[in-house]
C-alpha positions in Angstrom: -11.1 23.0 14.6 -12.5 19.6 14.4 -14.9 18.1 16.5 -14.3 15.2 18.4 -16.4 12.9 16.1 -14.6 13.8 13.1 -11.3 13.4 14.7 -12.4 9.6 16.0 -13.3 8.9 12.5 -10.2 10.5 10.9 -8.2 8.6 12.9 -9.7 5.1 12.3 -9.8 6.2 7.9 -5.8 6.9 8.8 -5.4 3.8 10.6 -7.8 2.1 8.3 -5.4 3.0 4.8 -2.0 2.2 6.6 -3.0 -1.5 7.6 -4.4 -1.4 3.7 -1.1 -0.7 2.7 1.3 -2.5 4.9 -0.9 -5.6 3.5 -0.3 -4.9 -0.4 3.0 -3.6 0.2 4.3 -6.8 2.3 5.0 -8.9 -1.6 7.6 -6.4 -1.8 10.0 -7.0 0.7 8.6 -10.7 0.7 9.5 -11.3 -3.0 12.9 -12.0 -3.0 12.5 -15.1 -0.3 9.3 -15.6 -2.6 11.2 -15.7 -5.6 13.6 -18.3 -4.1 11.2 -20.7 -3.2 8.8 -21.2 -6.1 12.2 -20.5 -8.2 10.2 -17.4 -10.2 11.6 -15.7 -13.4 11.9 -11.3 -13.4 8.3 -11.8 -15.5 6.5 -13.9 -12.9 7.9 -11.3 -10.6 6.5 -8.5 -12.5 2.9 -10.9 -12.8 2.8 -11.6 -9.0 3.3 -7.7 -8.2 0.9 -6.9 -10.7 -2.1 -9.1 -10.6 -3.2 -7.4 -6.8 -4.2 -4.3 -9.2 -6.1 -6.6 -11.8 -9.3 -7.2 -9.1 -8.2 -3.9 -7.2 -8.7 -1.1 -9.9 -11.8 -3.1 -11.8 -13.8 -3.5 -9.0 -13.4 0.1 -8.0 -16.4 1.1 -10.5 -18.9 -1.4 -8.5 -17.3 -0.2 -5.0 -18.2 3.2 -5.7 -21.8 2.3 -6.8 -21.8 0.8 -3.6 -20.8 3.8 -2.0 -22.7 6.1 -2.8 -26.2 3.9 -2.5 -25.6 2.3 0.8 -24.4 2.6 3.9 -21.0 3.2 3.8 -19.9 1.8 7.3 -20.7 -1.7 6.7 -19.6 -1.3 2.4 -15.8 -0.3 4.3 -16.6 -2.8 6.6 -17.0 -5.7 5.0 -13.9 -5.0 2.1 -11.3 -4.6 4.6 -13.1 -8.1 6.8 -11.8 -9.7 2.7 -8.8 -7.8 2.5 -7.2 -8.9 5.9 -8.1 -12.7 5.5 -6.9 -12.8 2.2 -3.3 -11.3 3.7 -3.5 -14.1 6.3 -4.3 -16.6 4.0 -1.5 -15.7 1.8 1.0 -17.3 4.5 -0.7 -20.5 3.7 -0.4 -20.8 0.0 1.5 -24.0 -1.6 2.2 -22.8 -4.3 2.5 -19.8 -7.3 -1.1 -20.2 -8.6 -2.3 -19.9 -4.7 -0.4 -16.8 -4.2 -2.1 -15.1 -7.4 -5.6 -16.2 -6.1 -4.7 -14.9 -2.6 -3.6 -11.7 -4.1 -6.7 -11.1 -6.9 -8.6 -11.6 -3.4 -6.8 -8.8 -1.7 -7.5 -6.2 -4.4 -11.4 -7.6 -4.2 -11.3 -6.1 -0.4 -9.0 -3.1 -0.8 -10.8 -1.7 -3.8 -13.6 -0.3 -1.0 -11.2 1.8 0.4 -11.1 4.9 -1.4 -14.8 5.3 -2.5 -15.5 4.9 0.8 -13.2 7.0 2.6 -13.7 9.9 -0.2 -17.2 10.0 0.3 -17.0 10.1 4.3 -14.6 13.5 3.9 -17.1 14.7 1.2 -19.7 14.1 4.4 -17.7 15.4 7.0 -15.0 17.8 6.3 -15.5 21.3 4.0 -13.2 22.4 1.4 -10.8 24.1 3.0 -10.3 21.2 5.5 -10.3 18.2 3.0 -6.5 18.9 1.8 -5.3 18.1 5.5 -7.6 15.4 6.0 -6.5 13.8 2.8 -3.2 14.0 3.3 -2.7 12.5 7.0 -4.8 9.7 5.3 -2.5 9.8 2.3 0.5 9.9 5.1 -0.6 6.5 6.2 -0.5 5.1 2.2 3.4 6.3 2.6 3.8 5.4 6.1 1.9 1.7 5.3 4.7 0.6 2.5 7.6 2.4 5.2 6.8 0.2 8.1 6.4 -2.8 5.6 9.5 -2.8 4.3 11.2 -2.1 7.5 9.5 -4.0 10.0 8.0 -6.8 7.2 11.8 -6.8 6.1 13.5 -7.6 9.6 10.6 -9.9 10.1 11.3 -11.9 6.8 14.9 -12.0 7.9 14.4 -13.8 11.2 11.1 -16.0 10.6 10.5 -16.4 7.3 8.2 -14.6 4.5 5.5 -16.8 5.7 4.8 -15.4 9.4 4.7 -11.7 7.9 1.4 -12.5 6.1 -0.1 -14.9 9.1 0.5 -11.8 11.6 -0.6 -8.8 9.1 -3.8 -10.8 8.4 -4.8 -11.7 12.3 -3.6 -8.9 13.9 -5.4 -6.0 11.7 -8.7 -8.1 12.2 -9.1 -5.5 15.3 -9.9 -2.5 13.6 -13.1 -3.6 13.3 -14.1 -3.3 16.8 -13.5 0.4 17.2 -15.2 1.1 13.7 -18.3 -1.0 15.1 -18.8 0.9 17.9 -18.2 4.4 17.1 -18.9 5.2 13.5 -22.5 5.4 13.6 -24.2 3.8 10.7 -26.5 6.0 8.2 -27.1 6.6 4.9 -24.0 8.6 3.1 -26.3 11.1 1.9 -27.7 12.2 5.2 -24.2 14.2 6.3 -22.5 16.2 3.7 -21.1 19.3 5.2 -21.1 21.3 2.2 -25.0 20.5 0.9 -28.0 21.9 3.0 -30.4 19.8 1.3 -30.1 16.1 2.6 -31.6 14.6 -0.3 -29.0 16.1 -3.0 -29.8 14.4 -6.1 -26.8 11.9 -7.3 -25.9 11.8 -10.8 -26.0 8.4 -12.4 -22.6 6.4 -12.9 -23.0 6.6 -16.4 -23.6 10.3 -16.5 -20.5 10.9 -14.0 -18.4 8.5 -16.5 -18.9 11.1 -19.0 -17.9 13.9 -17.7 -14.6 15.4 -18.9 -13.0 16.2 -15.9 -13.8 12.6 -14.6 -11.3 11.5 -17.4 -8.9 14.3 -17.0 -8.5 13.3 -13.5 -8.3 9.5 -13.8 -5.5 10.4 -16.4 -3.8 12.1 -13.9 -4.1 9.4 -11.7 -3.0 6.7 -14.0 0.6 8.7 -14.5 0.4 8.8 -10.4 -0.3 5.0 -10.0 2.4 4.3 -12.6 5.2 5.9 -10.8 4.0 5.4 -7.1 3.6 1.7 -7.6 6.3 1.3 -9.5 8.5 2.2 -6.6 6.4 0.5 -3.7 6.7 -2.5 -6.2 10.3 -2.5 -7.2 12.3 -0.1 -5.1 13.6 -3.0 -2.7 14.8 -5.1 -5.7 16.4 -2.2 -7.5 18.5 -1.5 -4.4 19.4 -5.1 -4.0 20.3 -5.4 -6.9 22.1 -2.7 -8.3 23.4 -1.0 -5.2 24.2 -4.5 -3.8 22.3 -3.8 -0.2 22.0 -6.8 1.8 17.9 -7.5 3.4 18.9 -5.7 6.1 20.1 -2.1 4.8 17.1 -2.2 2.1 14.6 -1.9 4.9 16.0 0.7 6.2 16.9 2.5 2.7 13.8 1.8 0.8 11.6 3.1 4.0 13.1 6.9 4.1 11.6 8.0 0.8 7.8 6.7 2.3 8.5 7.9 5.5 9.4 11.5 3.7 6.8 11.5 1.5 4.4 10.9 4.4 5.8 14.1 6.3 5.8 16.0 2.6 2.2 15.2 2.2 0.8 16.1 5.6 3.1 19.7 5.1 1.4 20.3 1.6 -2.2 19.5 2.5 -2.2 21.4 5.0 0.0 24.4 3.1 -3.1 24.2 0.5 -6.2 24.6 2.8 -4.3 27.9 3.9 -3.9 29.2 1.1 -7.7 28.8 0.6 -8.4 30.1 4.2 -6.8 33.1 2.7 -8.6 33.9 0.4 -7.0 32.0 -2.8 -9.3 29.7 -4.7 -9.1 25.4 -4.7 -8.2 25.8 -8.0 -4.9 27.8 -7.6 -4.0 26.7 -4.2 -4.1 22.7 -4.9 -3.3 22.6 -9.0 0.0 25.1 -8.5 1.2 22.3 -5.6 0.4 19.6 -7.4 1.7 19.7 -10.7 5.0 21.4 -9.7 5.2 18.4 -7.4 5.2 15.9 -10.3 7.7 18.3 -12.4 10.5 17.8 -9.4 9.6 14.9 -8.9 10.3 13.3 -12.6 13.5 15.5 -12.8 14.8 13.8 -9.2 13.8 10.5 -10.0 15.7 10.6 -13.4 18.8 11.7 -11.5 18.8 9.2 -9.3 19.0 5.9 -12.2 22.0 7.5 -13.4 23.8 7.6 -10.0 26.4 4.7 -9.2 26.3 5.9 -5.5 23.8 4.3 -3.3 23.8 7.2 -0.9 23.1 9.4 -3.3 20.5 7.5 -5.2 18.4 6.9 -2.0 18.7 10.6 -1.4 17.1 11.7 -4.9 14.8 9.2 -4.7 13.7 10.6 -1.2 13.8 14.2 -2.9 11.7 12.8 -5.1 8.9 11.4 -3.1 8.9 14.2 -0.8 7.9 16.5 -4.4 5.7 13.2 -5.7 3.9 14.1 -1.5 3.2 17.6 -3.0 0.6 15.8 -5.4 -0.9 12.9 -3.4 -1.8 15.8 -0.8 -4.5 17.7 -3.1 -5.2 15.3 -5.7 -8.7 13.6 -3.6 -9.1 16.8 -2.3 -9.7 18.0 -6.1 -12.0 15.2 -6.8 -13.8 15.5 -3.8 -14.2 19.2 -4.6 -15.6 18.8 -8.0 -17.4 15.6 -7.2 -19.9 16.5 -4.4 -22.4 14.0 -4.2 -21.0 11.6 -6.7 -17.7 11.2 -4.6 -18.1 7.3 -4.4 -18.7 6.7 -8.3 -15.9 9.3 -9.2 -13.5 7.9 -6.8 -14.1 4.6 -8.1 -13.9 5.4 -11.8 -10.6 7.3 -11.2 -9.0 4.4 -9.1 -9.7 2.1 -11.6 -8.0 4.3 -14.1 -5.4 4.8 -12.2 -4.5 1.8 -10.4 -4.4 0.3 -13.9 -0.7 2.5 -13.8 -0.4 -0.3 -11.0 -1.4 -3.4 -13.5 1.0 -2.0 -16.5 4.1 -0.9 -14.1 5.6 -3.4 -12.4 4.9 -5.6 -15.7 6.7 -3.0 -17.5 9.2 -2.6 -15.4 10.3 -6.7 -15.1 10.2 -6.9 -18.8 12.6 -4.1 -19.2 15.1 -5.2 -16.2 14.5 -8.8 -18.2 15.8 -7.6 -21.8 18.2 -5.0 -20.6 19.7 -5.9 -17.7 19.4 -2.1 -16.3 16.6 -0.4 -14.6 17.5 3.1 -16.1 14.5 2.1 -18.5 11.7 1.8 -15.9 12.7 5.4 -14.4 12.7 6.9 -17.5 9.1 5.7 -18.2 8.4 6.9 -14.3 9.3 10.2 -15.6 7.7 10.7 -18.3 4.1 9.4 -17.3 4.7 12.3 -14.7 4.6 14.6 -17.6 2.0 13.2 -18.5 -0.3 13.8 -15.9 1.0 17.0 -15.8 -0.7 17.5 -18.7 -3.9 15.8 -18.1 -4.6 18.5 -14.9 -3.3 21.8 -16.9 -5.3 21.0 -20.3 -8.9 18.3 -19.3 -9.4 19.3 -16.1 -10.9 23.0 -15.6 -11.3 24.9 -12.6 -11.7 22.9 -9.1 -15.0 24.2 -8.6 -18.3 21.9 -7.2 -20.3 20.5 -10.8 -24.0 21.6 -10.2 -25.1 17.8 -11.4 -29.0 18.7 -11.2 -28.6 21.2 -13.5 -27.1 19.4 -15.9 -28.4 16.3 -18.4 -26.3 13.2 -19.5 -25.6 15.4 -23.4 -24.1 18.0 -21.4 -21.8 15.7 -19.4 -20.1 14.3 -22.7 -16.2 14.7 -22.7 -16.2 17.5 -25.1 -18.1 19.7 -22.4 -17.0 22.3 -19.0 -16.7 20.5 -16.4 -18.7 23.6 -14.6 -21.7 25.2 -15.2 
């Protein structure tokens, strides 16, 4: 069981990750009145939804420096203070240029998120806890986009794209107060769980850079930050306009597969850490889960661009996030595993790798709706960047076993070597 700490601070990382994503996922539903007011062409579409991950995955590297040399309270603490007055202040904008500023600002704040968070479970939660932890955090990533669309959808329908940012970016200013008072503030260093010697010594961020399961991961992550943000990007379009739903029935649509995912992920997590309570190792438990996730999912998401029903198409695609859940439910766990006291600077060199999948899709996928006229395209890439994560976790990353880093010098970390001793 958890102690009563851990569950306060759980709860405030879950809270914490689904303001962070009703904020970047707001554009989406918002786009279409967007697109009619500063008269935008499928490109500048595919630029606006894009440019968030520009300042969001590159300054994931310096985040996780941050991390894991100071105290991590007040590094969360002051990127999600940026974050929520950028989303306020992108209700103010005049113009295109404005709204790119506001959102390069956005991804400045957000990219503290996950170093952060990953090195607090690393401190507070053991191994065979971290897959449920992760994934009730990872539930409120799904759960963030879901009451976005739906509620930021409804919203945009009866005051205007405008208000949704204004409230977002006021009202989540209170989280603060409860992570003020009750997260105590220390050095990350001083708490990990799963390291009796307080003064572990940290690897370098060059010398975790060069590790080879560092790169297979971040691989892995790119194929899962193509596909997820290609969908929290461009799902309400799609369904507007190829399936013809009005604002109305795409908030409720484009919400199931989140809200399913969110439930698939908590399942999974939590499915994983007993099948290491049992006796099964990390690496069997969260790799088998993971990767057959992304195989169902690619298959499922293929079938549904070649559907003409809508009902049928928001049902695959639901199928589909519910397998994608399977993934997002062990892949931190994983890193967090192999990591150890280099959490912050792996997290942060795997975001920015993968949340680069977030730069290149939705630009990818407006230039393809642009010279084709179909989507069909932009699924069929989802798919196959699935595969290739697949990949990148059966044949870069090895076992999911903690890297003894004192043993170890920067030659030994290059990307040819183990990625355990």
């Amino acid at each position: 069981m958890l102690s009563r700490s851990r569950w306060v601070l759980l709860t405030l990382l879950v809270v914490s990750i689904l303001v962070n994503y009703i904020d970047r996922g707001a554009l989406s539903v918002a786009i279409p009145a967007i697109e009619l007011e500063f008269s935008l062409t499928p490109t500048q579409k595919g630029l606006l939804l894009s440019v968030f991950f520009w300042s969001y995955a590159l300054l994931q590297l310096p985040a996780g420096w941050l991390v894991d040399r100071y105290d991590v309270k007040w590094v969360y603490a002051g990127g999600y203070l940026i974050w929520t007055i950028a989303t306020a202040l992108t209700g103010f904008v005049g113009g295109f240029t404005a709204l790119l500023a506001a959102r390069l600002l956005l991804g400045l704040g957000e990219s503290a998120a996950y170093p952060a968070i990953s090195g607090l479970i690393v401190e507070n939660f053991p191994e065979h806890k971290r897959g449920t932890a992760n994934a009730l955090i990872d539930a409120g990533t799904k759960i963030g986009p879901a009451l976005s669309i739906l509620a930021g959808g409804l919203l945009v329908d009866q005051f205007g794209w405008r208000a949704l940012f204004i409230a977002l970016g006021i009202g989540s200013i209170f989280w603060l107060l409860p992570w003020i008072k009750y997260v105590p503030s220390r050095p990350r260093h001083d708490n990990r769980v799963d390291d009796p010697t307080p003064k572990a010594n940290r690897p370098s961020l060059v010398q975790v850079g060069l590790h080879r399961a560092v790169w297979g991961t971040s691989l892995g992550m790119f194929s899962l930050g193509y596909v997820w943000y290609f969908l929290l990007t461009w799902l309400p379009s799609y369904l507007m306009d190829v399936h013809h739903l009005n604002l109305k029935e795409t908030a409720v649509s484009a919400a199931l597969p989140f809200l399913a995912m969110a439930a698939s992920s908590v399942f999974w997590g939590w499915a994983a850490d007993r099948l290491i309570q049992r006796g099964n190792s990390a690496t069997f438990a969260r790799k088998s889960i993971s990767l057959g996730g992304l195989a169902i999912a690619a298959v499922l998401l293929i079938a549904a661009s070649r559907t003409s029903s809508a009902t049928v198409c928001i049902a695959l695609i639901t199928g589909g996030c519910c397998a994608l859940g399977m993934f997002t439910a062990n892949v931190w766990a994983m890193t967090q595993t192999l990591a150890g006291p280099a959490a912050g600077s792996w997290t942060g060199i795997q975001n920015c790798v993968g949340n680069m999948g977030g730069v290149v899709s939705p630009l990818v996928a407006g230039w393809s709706v642009e010279q084709t006229g179909s989507y069909q395209t932009a699924f069929y890439v989802a798919a196959i960047m699935m595969a290739f994560g697949i990949a990148a976790y059966l044949f870069i990353v090895g076992p999911i076993e903690e890297i003894q880093w004192r043993q170890e010098s920067p030659k030994d970390t290059n990307l040819a070597g183990d990625n355990h001793e």
